[in-house]
SELO-975275 format. One record per residue (C-alpha): x, y, z. Coordinates in steps of 0.5 Angstrom, whole numbers, padded with zeros to 4 digits, always signed. Example, Ala and Ser with C-alpha at 12.3 -4.5 7.8 and 13.67 -1.06 7.14 Angstrom:
SELO-975275
+0025-0009+0016/+0027-0002+0014/
//
This chain:
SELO-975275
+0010-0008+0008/+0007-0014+0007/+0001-0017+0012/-0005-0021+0013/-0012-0024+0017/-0014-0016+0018/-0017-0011+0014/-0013-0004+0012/-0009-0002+0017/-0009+0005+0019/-0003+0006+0022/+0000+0005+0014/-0004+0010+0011/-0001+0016+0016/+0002+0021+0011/+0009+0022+0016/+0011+0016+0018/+0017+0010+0019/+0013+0004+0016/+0018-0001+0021/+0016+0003+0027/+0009+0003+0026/+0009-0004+0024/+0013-0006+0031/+0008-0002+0035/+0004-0007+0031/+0007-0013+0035/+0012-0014+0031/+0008-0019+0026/+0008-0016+0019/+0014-0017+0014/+0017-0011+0013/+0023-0009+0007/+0027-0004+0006/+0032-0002+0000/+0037+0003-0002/+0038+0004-0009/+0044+0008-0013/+0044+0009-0020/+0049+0014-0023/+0050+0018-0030/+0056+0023-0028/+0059+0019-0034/+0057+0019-0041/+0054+0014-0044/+0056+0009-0037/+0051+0008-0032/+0053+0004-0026/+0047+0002-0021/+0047-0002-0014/+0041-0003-0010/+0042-0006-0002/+0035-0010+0001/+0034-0011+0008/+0028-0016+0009/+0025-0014+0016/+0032-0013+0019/+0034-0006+0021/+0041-0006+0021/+0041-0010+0027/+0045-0016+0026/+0050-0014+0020/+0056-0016+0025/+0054-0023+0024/+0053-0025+0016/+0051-0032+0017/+0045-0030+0022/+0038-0034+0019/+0035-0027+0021/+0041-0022+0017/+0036-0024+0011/+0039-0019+0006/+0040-0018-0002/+0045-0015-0006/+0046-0013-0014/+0052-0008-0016/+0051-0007-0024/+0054-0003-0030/+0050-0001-0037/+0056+0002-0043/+0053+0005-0049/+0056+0006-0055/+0062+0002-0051/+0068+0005-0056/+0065+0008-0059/+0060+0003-0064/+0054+0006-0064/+0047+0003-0062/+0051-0002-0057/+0049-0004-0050/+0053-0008-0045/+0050-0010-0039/+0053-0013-0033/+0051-0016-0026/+0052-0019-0020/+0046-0021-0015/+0047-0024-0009/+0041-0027-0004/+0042-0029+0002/+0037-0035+0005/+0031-0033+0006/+0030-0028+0003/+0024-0026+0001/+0020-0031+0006/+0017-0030+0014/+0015-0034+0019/+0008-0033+0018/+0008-0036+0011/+0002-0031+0009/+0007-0025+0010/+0012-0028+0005/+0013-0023-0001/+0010-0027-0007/+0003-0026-0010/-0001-0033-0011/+0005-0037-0009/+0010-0034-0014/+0016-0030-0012/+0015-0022-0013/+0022-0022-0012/+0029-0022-0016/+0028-0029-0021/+0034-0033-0018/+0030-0034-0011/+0033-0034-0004/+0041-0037-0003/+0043-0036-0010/+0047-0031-0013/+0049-0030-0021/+0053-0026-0026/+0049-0024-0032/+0052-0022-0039/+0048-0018-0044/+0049-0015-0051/+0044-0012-0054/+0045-0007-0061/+0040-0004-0065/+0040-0004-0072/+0034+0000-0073/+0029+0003-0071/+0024-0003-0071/+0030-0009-0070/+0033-0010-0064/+0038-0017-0063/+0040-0019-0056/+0046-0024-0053/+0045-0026-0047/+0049-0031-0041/+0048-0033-0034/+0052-0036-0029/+0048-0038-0023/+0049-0042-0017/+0043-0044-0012/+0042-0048-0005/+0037-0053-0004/+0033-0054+0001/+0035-0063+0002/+0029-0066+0001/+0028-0074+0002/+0024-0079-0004/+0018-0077+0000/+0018-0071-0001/+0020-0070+0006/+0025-0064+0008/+0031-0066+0011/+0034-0060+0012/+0031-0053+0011/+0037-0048+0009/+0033-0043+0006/+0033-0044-0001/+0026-0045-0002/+0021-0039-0002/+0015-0042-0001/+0018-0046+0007/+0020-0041+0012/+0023-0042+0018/+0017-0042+0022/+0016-0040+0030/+0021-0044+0032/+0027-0047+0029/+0033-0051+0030/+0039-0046+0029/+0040-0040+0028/+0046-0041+0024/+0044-0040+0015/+0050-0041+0012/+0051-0039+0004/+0050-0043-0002/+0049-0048+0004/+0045-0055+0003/+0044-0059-0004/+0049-0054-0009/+0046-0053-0017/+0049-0049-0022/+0047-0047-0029/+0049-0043-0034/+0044-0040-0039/+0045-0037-0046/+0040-0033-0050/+0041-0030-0057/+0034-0027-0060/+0031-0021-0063/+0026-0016-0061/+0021-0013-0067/+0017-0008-0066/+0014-0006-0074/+0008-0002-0071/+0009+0002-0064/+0008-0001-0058/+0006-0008-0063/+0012-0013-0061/+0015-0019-0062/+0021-0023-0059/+0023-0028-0062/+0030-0033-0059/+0033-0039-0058/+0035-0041-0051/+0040-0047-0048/+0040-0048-0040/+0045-0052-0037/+0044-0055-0031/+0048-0059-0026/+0047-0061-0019/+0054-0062-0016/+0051-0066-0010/+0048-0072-0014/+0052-0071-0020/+0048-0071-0025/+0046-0066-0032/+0040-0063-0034/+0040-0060-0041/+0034-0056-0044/+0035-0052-0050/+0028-0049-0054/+0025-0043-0058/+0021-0038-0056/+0015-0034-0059/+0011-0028-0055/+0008-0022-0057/+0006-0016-0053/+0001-0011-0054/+0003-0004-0050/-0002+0001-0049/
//
């Protein structure tokens, strides 16, 4: 439950309790989100996972996909190690979809970010990406990685002075406010860009919980309503200290 312009609230902190009901007898005025997550194991050496995300919606508008209100996510997945039967090899898939948005209230203070950054899934809302990664480990210190993306996203129209034109959901920080223009979100729906994402790197870790990352990245991204390509390809250095 996500809320603002009071202090702690009470009726949240009840040991037993439906938050969702507590915040409608609340007025209806916080943002509220629901998940449900699936992982299985009964395969060995294969997991596969499914989480399902309702934000602030209770099962009400379901019947009606493309309802500015049905603001649901969803990611189907599989991890395979040791896939036929090569040692210390990770593959990993994954589908997820956003529908637009997603993780935004009509008051803008309830969205669900932290100093204006999404605490969300990365793509943001009226995108969707299929994910690709391999890893193989070959020892216990050296870790490499391959990774692609394929993602397609919805913009928000925006004129040359920065004036929005049309809000379809795509910008995480533009809600659709108290009062809109239609009802109707439709997916991937506004200024279509798509990008493909490669990655190979490795992961070193010479002493436990001291670790470096280091990769090559190239992006790729075409906007299809203006026709044209952005290219990006850099190396990147972290390191992580774990304690």
């Amino acid at each position: 439950m996500i809320y603002s312009g009071r202090g702690i609230d009470i009726g949240y902190l009840t040991p037993v309790g439906f938050y969702k009901f507590v915040e409608m007898e609340n007025q209806d005025r916080d943002n509220g989100n629901l998940y449900f997550d699936l992982q299985t194991k009964f395969v060995k050496n294969l997991e596969l996972q499914a989480t399902f995300l309702l934000d602030e919606n209770i099962l009400s508008n379901l019947g009606d996909l493309e309802k500015y209100t049905n603001k649901t996510a969803y990611q189907l997945g599989a991890f395979w190690y040791n896939p036929i039967g090569i040692s210390d090899l990770s593959l990993i898939i994954e589908y997820t979809k956003i529908r637009p948005y997603v993780y935004t209230h009509f008051n803008i203070q309830n969205n669900y970010t932290s100093y204006g950054v999404n605490l969300g899934h990365r793509i943001g809302p009226n995108a969707d990406e299929i994910l690709l990664r391999s890893n193989y480990n070959f020892n216990e210190w050296l870790r490499g990685s391959v990774e692609y993306r394929y993602q397609r996203e919805g913009n928000n129209l925006i004129a040359d002075d920065g004036a929005v034109i049309k809000n379809v959901g795509g910008d995480i920080a533009l809600t659709h406010g108290y009062v809109i223009q239609t009802d109707r979100a439709f997916f991937l729906d506004g200024e279509r860009v798509s990008t493909n994402f490669f990655s190979v790197g490795f992961r070193i870790e010479p002493l436990r919980d001291y670790i470096f990352d280091i990769s090559y990245n190239y992006s790729q991204q075409k906007n299809l309503a203006k026709n044209f390509t952005d290219k990006l390809n850099y190396a990147l250095f972290k390191f992580t200290l774990e304690y």
